[in-house]
C-alpha positions as CSV (number, residue, x, y, z in Angstrom):
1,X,-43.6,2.8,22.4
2,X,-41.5,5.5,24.1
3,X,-39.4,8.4,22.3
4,X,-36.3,6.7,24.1
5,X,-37.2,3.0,22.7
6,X,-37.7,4.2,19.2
7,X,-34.4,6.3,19.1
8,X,-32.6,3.5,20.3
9,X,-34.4,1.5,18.3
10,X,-33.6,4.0,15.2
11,X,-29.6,4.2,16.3
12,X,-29.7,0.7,16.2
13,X,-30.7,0.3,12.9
14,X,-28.6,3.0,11.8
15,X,-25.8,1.5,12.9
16,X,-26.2,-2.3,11.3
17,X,-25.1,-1.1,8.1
18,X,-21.8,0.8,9.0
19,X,-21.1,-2.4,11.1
20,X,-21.6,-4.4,7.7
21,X,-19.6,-2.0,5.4
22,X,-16.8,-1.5,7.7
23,X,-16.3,-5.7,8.0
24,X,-16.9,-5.7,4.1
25,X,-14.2,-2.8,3.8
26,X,-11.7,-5.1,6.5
27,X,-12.1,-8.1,4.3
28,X,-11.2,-6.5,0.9
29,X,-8.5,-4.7,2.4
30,X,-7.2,-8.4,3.6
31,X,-8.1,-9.5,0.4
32,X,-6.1,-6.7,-1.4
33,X,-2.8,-6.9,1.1
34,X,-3.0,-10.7,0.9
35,X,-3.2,-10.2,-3.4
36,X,0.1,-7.6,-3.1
37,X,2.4,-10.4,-0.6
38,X,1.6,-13.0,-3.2
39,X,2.8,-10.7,-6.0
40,X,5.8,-11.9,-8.2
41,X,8.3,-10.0,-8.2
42,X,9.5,-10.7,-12.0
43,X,5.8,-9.4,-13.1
44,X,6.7,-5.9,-11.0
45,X,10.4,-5.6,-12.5
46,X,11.2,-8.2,-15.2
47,X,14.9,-8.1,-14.0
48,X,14.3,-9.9,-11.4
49,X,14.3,-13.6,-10.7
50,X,10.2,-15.1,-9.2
51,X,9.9,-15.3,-5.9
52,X,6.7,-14.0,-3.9
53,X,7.3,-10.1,-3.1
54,X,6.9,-10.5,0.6
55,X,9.6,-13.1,0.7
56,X,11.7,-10.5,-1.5
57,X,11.7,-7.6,0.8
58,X,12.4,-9.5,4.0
59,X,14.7,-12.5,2.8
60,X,16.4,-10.9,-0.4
61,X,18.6,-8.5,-1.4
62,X,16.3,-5.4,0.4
63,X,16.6,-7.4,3.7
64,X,14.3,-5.1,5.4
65,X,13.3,-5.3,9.0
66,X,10.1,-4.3,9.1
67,X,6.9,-4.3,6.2
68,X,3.6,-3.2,6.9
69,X,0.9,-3.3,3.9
70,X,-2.3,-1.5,3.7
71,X,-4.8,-1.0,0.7
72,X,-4.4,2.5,-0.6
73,X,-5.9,5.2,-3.4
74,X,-2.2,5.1,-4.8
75,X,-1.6,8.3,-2.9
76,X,-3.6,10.5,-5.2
77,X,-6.2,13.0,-4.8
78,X,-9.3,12.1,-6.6
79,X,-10.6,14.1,-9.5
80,X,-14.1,13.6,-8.3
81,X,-15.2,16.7,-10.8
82,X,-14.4,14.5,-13.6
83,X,-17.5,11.9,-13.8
84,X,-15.4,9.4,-15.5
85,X,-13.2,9.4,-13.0
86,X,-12.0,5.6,-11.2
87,X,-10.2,6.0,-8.1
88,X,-7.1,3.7,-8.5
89,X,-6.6,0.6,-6.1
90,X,-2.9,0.1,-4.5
91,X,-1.4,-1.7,-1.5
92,X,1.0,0.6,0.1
93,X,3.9,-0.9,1.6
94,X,5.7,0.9,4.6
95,X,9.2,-0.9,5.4
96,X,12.3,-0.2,7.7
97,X,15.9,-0.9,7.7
98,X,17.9,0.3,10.1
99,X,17.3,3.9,10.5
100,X,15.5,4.2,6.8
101,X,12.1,3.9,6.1
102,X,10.1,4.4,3.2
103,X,7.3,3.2,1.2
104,X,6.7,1.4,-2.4
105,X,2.9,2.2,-3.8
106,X,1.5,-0.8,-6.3
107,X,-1.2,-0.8,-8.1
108,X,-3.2,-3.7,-8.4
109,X,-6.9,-2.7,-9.8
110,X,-9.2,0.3,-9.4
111,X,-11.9,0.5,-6.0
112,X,-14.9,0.3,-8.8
113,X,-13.6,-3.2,-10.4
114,X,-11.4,-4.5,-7.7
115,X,-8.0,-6.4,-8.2
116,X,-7.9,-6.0,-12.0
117,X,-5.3,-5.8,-14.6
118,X,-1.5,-6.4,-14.4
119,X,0.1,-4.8,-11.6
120,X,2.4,-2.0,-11.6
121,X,5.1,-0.6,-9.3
122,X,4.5,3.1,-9.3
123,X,7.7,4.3,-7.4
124,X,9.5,2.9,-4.5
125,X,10.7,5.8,-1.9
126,X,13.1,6.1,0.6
127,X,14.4,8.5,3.5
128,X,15.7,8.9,6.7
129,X,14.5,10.7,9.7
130,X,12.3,13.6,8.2
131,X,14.8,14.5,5.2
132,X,13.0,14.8,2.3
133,X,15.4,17.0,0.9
134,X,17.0,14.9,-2.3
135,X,15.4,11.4,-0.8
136,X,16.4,8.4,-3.3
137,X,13.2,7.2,-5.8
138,X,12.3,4.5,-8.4
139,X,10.2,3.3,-10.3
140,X,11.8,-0.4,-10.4
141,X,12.1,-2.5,-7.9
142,X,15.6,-4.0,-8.1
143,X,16.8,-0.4,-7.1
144,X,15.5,-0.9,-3.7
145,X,18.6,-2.1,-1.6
146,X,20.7,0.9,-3.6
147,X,17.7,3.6,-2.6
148,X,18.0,1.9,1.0
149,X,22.2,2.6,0.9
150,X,21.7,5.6,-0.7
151,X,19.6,7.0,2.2
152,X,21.9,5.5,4.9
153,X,25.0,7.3,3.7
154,X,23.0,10.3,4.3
155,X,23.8,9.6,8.0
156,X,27.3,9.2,7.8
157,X,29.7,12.6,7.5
């Protein structure tokens, strides 16, 4: 066998693997974003009344126009020096009204166990533009439509 054939043969092989982990990572991320739409929204914020979380943000009180959702590390940077260290596992969830945006990070396990736990709404954030300067924040769901008019009377003089 030639030095070509066995170095494709070797990046071949090589490259199996990543093919396989990156289609493993795809379908737990689905799995994870699918987990966070289903959500109820009483278990997040007990004020509220059940309905599915994706339905909330888009149909209720929020009425947002867009939601994207992607799995996340919670937005932290890991203490790898600590050995008993377990990353966190949250979906993120970008939205838009109008000319805010923002995002809401939920935890719903940890990347060693998986979806585990009850979930929790860290914080909920909103903004417009690139202010950050005094952008509203939560910890509680319900205060999402006031964060969202909040951060649209920042627009007006």
């Amino acid at each position: 066998m030639s030095r070509v054939h066995a170095s494709i043969l070797l990046l071949l092989s090589l490259s199996a693997p990543l093919t396989w982990g990156q289609k493993m990572a795809k379908a737990t991320e689905q799995r994870i974003i699918s987990y966070a739409k289903a959500l109820d929204v009483s278990k997040l914020d007990p004020s509220l009344s059940s309905q599915r979380l994706d339905q909330w943000l888009r149909f209720g009180p929020a009425h947002l126009d867009t939601v994207t959702w992607e799995m996340n590390g919670c937005d932290l940077k890991p203490d790898f020096s600590n050995p008993n260290y377990v990353e966190p596992l949250c979906a993120k969830v970008r939205f838009k009204r109008g000319n805010c945006w923002g995002w809401a990070i939920i935890t719903v396990g940890t990347f060693r166990n998986g979806i585990s736990g009850q979930p929790h709404l860290e914080y909920i954030f909103a903004t417009v533009g690139s202010n950050y300067d005094h952008t509203p924040e939560s910890s509680k769901l319900l205060d999402l439509p006031r964060l969202l008019e909040e951060t649209s009377s920042l627009l007006r003089p």
